[in-house]
C-alpha positions, -999 to +999 in steps of 0.1 A: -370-275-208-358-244-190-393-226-199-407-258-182-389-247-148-397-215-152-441-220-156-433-237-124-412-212-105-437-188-111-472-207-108-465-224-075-482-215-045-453-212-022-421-189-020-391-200-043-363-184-047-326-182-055-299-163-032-262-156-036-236-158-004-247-120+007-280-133+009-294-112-016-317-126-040-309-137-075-343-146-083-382-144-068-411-157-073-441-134-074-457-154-044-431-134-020-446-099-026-483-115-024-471-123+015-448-100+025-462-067+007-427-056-006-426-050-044-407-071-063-380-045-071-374-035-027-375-074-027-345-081-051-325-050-033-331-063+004-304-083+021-330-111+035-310-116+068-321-080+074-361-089+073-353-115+102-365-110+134-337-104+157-348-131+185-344-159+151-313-148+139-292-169+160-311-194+150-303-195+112-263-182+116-256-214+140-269-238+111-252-215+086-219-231+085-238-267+082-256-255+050-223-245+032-214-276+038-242-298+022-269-304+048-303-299+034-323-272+059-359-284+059-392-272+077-372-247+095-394-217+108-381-182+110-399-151+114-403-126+088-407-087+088-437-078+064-436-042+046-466-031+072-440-040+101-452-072+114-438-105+112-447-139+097-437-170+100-418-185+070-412-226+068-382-221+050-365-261+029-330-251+021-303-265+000-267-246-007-251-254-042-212-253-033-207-245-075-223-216-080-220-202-042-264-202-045-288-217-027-323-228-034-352-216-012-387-233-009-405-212+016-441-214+030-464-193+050-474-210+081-483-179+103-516-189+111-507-225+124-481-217+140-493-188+162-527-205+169-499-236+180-481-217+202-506-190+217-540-206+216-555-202+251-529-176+262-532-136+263-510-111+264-508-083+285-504-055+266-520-072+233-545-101+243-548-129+216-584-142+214-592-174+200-617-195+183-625-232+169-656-244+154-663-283+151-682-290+116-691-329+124-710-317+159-716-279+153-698-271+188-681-239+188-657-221+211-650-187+220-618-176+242-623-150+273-596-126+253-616-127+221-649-115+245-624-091+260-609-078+220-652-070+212-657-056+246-691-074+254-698-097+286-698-136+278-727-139+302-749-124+284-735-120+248-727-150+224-706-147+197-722-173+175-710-168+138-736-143+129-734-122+162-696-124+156-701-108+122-721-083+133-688-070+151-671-064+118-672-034+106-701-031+076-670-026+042-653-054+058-682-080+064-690-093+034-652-103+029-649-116+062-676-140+055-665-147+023-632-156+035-647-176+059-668-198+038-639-207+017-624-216+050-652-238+055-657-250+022-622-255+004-601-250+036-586-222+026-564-204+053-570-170+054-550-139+073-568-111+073-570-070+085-604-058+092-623-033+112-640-041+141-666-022+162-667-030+195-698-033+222-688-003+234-684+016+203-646+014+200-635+013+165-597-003+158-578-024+132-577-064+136-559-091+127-576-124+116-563-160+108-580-192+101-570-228+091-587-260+087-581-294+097-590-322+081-592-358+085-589-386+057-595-354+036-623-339+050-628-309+068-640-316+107-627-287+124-617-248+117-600-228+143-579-192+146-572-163+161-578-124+162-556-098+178-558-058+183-537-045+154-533-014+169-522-027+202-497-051+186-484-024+167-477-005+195-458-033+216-437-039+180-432+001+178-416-003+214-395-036+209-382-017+176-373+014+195-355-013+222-336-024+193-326+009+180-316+020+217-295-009+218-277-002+182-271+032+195-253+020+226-234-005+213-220+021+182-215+049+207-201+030+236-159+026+239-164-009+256-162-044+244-195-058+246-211-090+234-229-120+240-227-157+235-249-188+242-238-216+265-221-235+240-198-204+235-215-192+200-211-152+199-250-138+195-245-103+197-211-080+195-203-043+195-183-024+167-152-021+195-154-064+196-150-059+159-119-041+157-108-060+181-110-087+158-107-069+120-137-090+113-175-075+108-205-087+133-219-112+104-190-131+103-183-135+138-222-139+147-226-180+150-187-186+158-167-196+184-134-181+205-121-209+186-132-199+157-121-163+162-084-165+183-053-180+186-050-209+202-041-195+237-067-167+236-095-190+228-086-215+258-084-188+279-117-174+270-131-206+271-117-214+306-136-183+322-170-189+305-170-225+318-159-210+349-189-186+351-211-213+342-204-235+366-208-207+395-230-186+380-218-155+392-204-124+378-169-124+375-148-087+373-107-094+364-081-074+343-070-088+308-044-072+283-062-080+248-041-082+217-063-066+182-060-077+149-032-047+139-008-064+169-018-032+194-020-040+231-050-026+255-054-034+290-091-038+300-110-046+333-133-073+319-171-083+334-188-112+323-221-120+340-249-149+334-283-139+316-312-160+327-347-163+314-377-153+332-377-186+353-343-180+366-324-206+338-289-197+325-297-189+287-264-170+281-235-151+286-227-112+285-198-093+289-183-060+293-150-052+289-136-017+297-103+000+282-080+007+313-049+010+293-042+048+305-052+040+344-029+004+339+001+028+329-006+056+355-008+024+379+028+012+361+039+050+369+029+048+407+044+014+411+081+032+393+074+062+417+067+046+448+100+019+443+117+052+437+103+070+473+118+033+489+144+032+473+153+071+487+141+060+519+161+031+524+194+049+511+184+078+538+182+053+564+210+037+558+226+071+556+209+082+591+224+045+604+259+051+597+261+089+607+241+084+641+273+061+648+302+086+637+279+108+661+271+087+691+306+074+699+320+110+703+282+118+717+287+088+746+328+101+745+316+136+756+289+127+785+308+101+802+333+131+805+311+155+814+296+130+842+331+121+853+341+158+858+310+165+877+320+140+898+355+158+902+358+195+931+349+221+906+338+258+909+304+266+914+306+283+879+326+251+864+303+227+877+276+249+858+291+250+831+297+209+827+260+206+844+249+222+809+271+201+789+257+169+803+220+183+794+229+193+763+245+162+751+221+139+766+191+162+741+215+160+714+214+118+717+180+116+727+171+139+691+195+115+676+179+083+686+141+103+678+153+106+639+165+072+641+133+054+653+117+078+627+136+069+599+135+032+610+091+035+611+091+051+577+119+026+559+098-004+571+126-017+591+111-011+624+101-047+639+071-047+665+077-083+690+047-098+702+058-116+734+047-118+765+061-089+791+046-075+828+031-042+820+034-032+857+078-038+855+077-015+827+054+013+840+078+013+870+112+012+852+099+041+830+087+059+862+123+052+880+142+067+847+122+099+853+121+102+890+150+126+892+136+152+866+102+152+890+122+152+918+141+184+900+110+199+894+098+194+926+065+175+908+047+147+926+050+117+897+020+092+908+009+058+895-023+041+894-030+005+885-065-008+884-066-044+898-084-059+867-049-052+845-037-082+837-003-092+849+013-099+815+000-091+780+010-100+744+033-068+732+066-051+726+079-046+761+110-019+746+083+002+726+056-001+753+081+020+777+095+038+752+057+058+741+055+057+783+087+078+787+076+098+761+043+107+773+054+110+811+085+133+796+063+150+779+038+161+813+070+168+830+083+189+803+052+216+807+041+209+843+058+239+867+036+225+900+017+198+908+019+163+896+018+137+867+002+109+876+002+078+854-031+056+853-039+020+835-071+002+835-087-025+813-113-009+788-135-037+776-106-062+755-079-032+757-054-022+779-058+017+786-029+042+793-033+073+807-007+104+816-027+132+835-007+163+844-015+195+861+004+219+834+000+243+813-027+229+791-038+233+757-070+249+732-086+227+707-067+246+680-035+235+700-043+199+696-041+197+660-018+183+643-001+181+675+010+139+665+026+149+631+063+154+632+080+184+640+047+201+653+040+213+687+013+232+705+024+268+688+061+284+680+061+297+716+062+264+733+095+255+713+109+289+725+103+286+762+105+248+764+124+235+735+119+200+719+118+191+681+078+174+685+091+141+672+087+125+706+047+126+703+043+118+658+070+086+670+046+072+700+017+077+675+033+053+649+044+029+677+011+026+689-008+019+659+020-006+647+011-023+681-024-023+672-034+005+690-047+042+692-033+071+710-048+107+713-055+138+739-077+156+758-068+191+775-083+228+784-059+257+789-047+264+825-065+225+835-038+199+823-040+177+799-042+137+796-022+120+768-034+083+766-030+054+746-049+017+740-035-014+731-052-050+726-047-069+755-040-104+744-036-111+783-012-142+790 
């Protein structure tokens, strides 16, 4: 009985053949070298998952799982690599024993069918497909444009008839061509063929040739098939393998995550990084789900973002900490982004995911630092907060003394003496109140109101404080107030006078003769402020720097005018927490003009 089995193993016409769970074969037929050109021997050594063509191997790993289980696979077509490095197509019946882990194959060769099917009428760019049919009850024939274009002669005034088509074929290979085609005729015997074929213009180059029959209550009525450039569909094969081998290369070399899955959340593709990730090789996650793959958790939340992509079908960038198999952590900036056909369909999902673990703890080390600088900050403010009172009630003590003795009949040289006690206390508070306001800006404690206030009642209270030092100086201190300035504006009325003293102090400080003169105007939806003075002026090296603390025009200035250069880095951070800009323009020996903007938000 077994020999029985065996005459029939080997004398049938199609492919049969026995393979373990590795999908290397136990047992061949001979019919499989006869088609696919390996020898027996590479046949028996090959893992058969490796001859698939990568675009079908999706294909046969999502029905995997169904075949362990019991379900019969039948008439199901898969490409095939053939030893010369094209493919055919295999209809492959398939039935998995679950006792001895094997699986019975009955496979037949339906390449020529199958691409005259799915191509007839159709070229290809880069490797036209020309076809044929010939009717044997009426004697019609056709002839495709492509297969005029393969021979290279003009369908107006060349007609490939059987014998003229012949007559293309190179003299060694006609004979078998027309044999091969009269048993196509005759028996309806496919055929696929390689022959040589000499074109009208005397190009010589390998083709391809298929032919099948149909028939019709058992009798032949029709024969139809194909030819193709060998050489050119080499070449395009050549390419898509080098693609391939590109792609291998990337995904080995490259440190990310990578893979793809289908819409219903099968994994197609995956990098050697997803399988560590995992602990698990590409085969056996190929086909699966997240759910399939992760924890519970891991798999929801996976599952979550690709339906979320699907549904808006646009690419999504986040940050993920991913646990692997050996319980290590990795934090990674994850992309996923939709792959569509060429008609603009959703067909899958890709994804990129990039290890960030060293920038996530530099981040984590920034984060420590910075609460660190606030912390400091906060503790010097707090310090600066309670010293600037142990200092200001003996501060206030001392000037209202000072002004009380000056009030007193003193000596000329006495009263000079207190005169220069008032002055110097009243720096020493106004310094103390400058590091204050500093301190306050830099710990985030300083609050900027937004209320309504008249800008004109604060120009001239600032310009009434500092009427006596003009009036010491003998300066003219001006103001000028376009009519288009609103009468009230959204602001902080306190800080608004306070960057105005300093700015008109300031022009005092290092005018000798002449005057300050205080301007505002509106400035398309801002308010502009302007202090012009007629002093000393400044170069453009002067200017630089000259808003950051401590920093003046040049050492000299401090010597022959004094100041600590906080007044001017202060109005530049009250400004721009108001919204504004400040800055300055100024040539030596001209003056200079310190201005300022703020919105307007007019009430």
């Amino acid at each position: 009985m077994e020999s029985r089995y065996e005459a029939l193993f080997e004398l049938s016409n199609d492919m049969i053949g026995v393979f373990g769970e590795d999908w290397r074969p136990t047992k061949l037929n001979n019919v499989w070298s006869e088609v696919l050109g390996w020898s027996h021997e590479e046949l028996m050594q090959i893992p058969f998952n490796e001859l698939i063509h990568p675009e079908d191997v999706k294909n046969i790993v999502s029905r995997y799982e169904k075949i362990r289980k019991g379900d019969v696979l039948r008439n199901f077509l898969l490409r095939y690599r053939c030893k010369d490095g094209h493919y055919k197509f295999l209809s492959w019946n398939y039935q998995f024993d679950p006792v001895t882990n094997e699986a019975l194959c009955v496979v037949k060769d339906t390449t020529p069918q199958k691409i005259f099917t799915e191509i007839s009428g159709q070229a290809n760019a880069e490797a036209p497909i020309g076809t044929w049919s010939i009717d044997l009850t009426t004697g019609k024939h056709f002839w495709s444009r492509a297969l005029y274009d393969i021979f290279e002669v003009d369908p107006d005034t060349y007609d490939l008839d059987r014998l003229r088509g012949f007559e293309m074929i190179a003299e060694k290979d006609r004979s078998l061509m027309m044999e091969t085609h009269r048993r196509l005729m005759e028996q309806g015997t496919d055929y696929d063929v390689e022959v040589t074929v000499c074109s009208g213009k005397g190009r010589v180059f390998p083709a391809r040739v298929m032919g099948t029959a149909l028939r019709q209550e058992g009798r032949i009525v029709q024969i139809y098939g194909l030819m193709y450039d060998v050489a050119q569909r080499r070449h395009v094969e050549k390419e898509l393998r080098y693609q391939q081998f590109l792609l291998r290369m990337f995904l080995q070399s490259s440190p990310a995550i990578v893979y793809v899955k289908d819409l219903q959340g099968r994994y197609l593709l995956v990098s050697p990084t997803f399988e560590n990730l995992v602990g698990k090789r590409s085969v056996e996650l190929v086909g699966k789900t997240d759910a399939q793959i992760f924890g519970v958790e891991d798999a929801r939340r996976f599952s979550d973002s690709d339906n979320q992509l699907i549904q808006e079908q646009q690419p999504r960038s986040y940050e993920e900490k991913l646990t692997f198999h050996d319980g290590s952590q990795k934090y990674y900036l994850s992309e996923k982004f939709p792959l569509r056909d060429e008609d603009g369909h959703l067909i899958a999902i890709a994804g990129v995911s990039t290890d960030i673990t060293e920038l996530h703890r530099y981040q984590q080390e920034l984060e420590r630092a910075k609460e660190a600088a606030e912390a400091g900050t906060r503790a010097k403010s707090e310090f600066l907060a309670n010293m600037s009172h142990e200092i200001r009630t003996p501060m206030n003590s001392i000037m209202g003394m000072s002004e009380l003795l000056l009030d007193t009949e003193l000596s000329p040289d006495q009263r000079q003496f207190v005169t220069i006690l008032t002055r110097a206390s009243s720096s020493l508070l106004n310094l103390i109140n400058d590091i204050l306001d500093l301190s306050k800006i830099e710990s985030g404690l300083m609050v900027i109101e937004k209320v309504p206030f008249s800008v004109r009642e604060s120009v001239r209270r600032a310009l009434e404080l500092l009427m006596i030092r003009a009036v010491e100086k003998k300066l003219d201190l001006k103001l000028e107030i376009d009519p288009q300035v609103p009468e009230k504006i959204l602001g902080d009325a306190t800080r608004f006078q306070q960057v105005l003293i300093n700015l008109i102090g300031n022009g005092l400080k290092f005018t000798t003769h002449g005057e300050v003169r205080v301007q505002l105007k509106v400035n398309g939806h801002q308010l502009w402020v302007g202090v012009k003075d007629t002093g000393i002026g400044m170069a453009p090296e002067q200017m630089q720097g000259l808003f950051t603390r401590f920093s003046q025009g040049d050492s000299s200035i401090t010597r022959r005018f004094g100041g600590t250069g906080l007044g001017l880095s202060i109005s530049k951070q009250l400004v721009e927490k108001m919204g504004g800009t400040i800055g300055v323009t100024s040539e030596i020996g001209h003056g200079s003009v310190f201005y300022f903007t703020l919105p307007l938000g007019s009430k």
